[in-house]
TIKE-825301 format. One record per residue (C-alpha): z, y, x. Coordinates in pm, whole numbers, padded with zeros to 5 digits, always signed. Layout:
% residues N
ZYX...
This chain:
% residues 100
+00000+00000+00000-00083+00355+00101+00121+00635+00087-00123+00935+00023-00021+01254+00197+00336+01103+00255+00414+01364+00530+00317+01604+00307+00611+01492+00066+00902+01482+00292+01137+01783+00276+01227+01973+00578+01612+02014+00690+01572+02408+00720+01215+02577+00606+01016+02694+00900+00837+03025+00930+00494+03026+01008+00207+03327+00942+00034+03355+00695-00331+03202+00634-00581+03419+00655-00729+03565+00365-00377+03595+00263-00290+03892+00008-00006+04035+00232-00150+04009+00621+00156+04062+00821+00395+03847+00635+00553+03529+00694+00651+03233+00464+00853+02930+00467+00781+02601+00438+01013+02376+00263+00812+02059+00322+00672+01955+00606+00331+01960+00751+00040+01708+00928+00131+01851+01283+00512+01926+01270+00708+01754+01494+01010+01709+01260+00731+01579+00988+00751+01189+01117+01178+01186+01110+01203+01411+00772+00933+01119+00603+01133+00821+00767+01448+01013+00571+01254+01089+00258+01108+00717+00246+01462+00558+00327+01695+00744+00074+01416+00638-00196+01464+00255-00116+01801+00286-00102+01813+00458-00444+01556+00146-00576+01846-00099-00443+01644-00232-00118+01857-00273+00216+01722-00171+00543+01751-00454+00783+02013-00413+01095+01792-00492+01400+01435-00387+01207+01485-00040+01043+01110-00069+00928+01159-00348+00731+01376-00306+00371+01479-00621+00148+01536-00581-00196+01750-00934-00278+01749-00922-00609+01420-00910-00697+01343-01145-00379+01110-00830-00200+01060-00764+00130+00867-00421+00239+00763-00337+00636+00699+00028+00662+00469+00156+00933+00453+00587+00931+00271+00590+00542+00193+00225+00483+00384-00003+00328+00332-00420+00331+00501-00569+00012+00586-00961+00033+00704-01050-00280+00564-01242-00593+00310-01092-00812+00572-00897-01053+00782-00826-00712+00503-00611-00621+00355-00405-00983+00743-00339-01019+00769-00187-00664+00420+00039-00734+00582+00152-01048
């Protein structure tokens, strides 16, 4: 499964100024991002954060010695995560659950 954009959806720990575009209405100014950005440096750790309190709120476990891999033992899933995709092992209602 592919996460589309997933940097793109992680929050940032503080917003980060940056100029404007340009084009922009107000040259001169600067805004803050609140979400991070292809690029960022702090965009791969505030995904990984993002990604993991979601699983955790879904009931999976991250494993102790693998932190890409999650298991979710009640509905017998296992999920490896590598950066935006995500390789579900699980039976065929394992998996249309977890893409819910």
């Amino acid at each position: 499964m592919d996460v589309n954009i997933a940097f793109l959806n992680a929050p940032l720990d503080k917003p980060v100024p940056i100029r404007c575009p340009p084009g922009y209405e107000k040259p001169g100014h600067v805004v803050r991002l609140r979400k991070a950005l292809y690029g960022f440096k702090e965009a791969p750790r505030a995904w990984n954060i993002t990604l993991h309190n979601e699983l955790v709120h879904r009931g999976f476990t991250r494993h102790a010695q693998e932190h890409c891999a999650y298991m979710h033992k009640a509905d017998n899933i296992l999920l490896v995560v590598f950066i935006g995709d995500i390789l579900i092992v699980s039976e065929q209602e394992g998996v249309t659950w977890f893409k819910q």
